[in-house]
C-alpha positions as CSV (number, residue, x, y, z in Angstrom):
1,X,-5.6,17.2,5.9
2,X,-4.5,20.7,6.3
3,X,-0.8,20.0,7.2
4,X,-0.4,17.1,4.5
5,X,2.8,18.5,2.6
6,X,2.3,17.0,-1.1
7,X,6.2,17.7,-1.6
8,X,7.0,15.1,1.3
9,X,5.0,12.4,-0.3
10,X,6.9,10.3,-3.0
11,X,6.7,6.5,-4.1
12,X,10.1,5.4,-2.9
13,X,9.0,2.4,-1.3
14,X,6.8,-0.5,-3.3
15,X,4.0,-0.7,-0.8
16,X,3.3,3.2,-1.6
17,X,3.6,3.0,-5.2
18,X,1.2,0.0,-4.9
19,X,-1.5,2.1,-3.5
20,X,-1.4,4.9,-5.9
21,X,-1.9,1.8,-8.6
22,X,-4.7,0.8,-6.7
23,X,-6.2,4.5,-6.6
24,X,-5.4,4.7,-10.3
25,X,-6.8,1.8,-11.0
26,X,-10.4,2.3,-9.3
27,X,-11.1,5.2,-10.3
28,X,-10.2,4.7,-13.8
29,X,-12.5,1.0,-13.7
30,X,-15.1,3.3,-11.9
31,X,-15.3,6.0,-14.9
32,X,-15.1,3.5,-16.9
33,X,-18.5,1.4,-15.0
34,X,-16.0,-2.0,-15.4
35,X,-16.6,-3.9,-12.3
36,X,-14.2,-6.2,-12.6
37,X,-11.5,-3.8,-12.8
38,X,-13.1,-1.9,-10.0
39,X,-12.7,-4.8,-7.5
40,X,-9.0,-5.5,-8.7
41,X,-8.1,-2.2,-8.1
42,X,-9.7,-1.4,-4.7
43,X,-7.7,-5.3,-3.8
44,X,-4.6,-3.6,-5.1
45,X,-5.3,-0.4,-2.8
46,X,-6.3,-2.6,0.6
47,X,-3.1,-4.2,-0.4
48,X,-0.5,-1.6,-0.3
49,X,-2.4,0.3,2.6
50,X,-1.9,-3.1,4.8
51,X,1.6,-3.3,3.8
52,X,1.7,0.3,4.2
53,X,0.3,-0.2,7.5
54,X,2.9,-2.9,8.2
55,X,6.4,-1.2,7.4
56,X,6.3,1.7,9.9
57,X,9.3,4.4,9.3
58,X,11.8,4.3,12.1
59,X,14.7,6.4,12.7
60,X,17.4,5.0,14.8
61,X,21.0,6.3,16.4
62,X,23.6,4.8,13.7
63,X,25.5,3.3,17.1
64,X,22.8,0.5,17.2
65,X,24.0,-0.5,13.5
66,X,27.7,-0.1,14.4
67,X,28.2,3.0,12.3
68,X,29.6,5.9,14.2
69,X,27.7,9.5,14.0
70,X,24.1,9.8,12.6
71,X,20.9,8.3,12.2
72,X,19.4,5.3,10.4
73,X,16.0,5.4,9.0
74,X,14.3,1.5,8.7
75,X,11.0,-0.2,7.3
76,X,11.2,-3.4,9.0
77,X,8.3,-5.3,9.0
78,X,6.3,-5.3,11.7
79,X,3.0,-7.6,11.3
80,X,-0.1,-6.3,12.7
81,X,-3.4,-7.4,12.8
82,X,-5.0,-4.2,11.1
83,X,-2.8,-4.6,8.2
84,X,-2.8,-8.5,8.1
85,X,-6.7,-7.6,7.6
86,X,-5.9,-5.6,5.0
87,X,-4.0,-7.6,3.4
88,X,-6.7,-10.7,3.5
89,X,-9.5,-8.1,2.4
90,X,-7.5,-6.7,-0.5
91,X,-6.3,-10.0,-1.7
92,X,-10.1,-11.4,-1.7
93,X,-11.4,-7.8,-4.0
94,X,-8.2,-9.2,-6.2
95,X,-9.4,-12.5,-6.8
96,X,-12.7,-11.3,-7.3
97,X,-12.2,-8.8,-9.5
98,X,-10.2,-11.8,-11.8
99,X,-12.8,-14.3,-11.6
100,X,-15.1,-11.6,-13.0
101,X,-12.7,-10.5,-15.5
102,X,-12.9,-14.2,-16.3
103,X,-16.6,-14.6,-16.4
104,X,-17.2,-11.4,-19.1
């Protein structure tokens, strides 16, 4: 955790931004002792760290896209079955966290 460069981290992409909602979110339900909110925001985290975990950053020669000098830098999604857990785990805290906002 030494090396992590805070200037290098931004929310350019949705699946980033989605898991500092879901950060923002849990801790905010947590202060707050709101289960319900608790839940939908640890879904919203496990989802954006499996989509996360499913659009790896890669950098490719610009001649494999037909362009002539350079480099091309791609989040193509690449389906995995850590993030496809993820995904399934964080969408379950999500639906639990609504049926309990439903029940209050």
């Amino acid at each position: 955790m030494a090396d992590f460069d805070w200037k290098k981290f931004d929310l350019s992409n949705w699946w980033k931004a989605l898991t500092a909602a879901g950060i923002a979110l849990s801790v905010a339900a947590i202060a707050a002792k709101f289960p319900a909110g608790a839940f939908a925001g640890l879904g919203v985290l496990f989802l954006g760290i499996g989509e996360w975990h499913q659009h790896p950053s890669v950098t490719l020669p610009a001649a494999s896209f037909g362009l002539p000098q350079g480099v091309v830098t791609t989040h193509e999604r690449n389906v995995t079955p850590v993030g496809v857990a993820f995904d399934i785990l964080g969408a379950v805290l999500l639906v639990i966290g609504f049926v309990k906002l439903l029940l209050v």
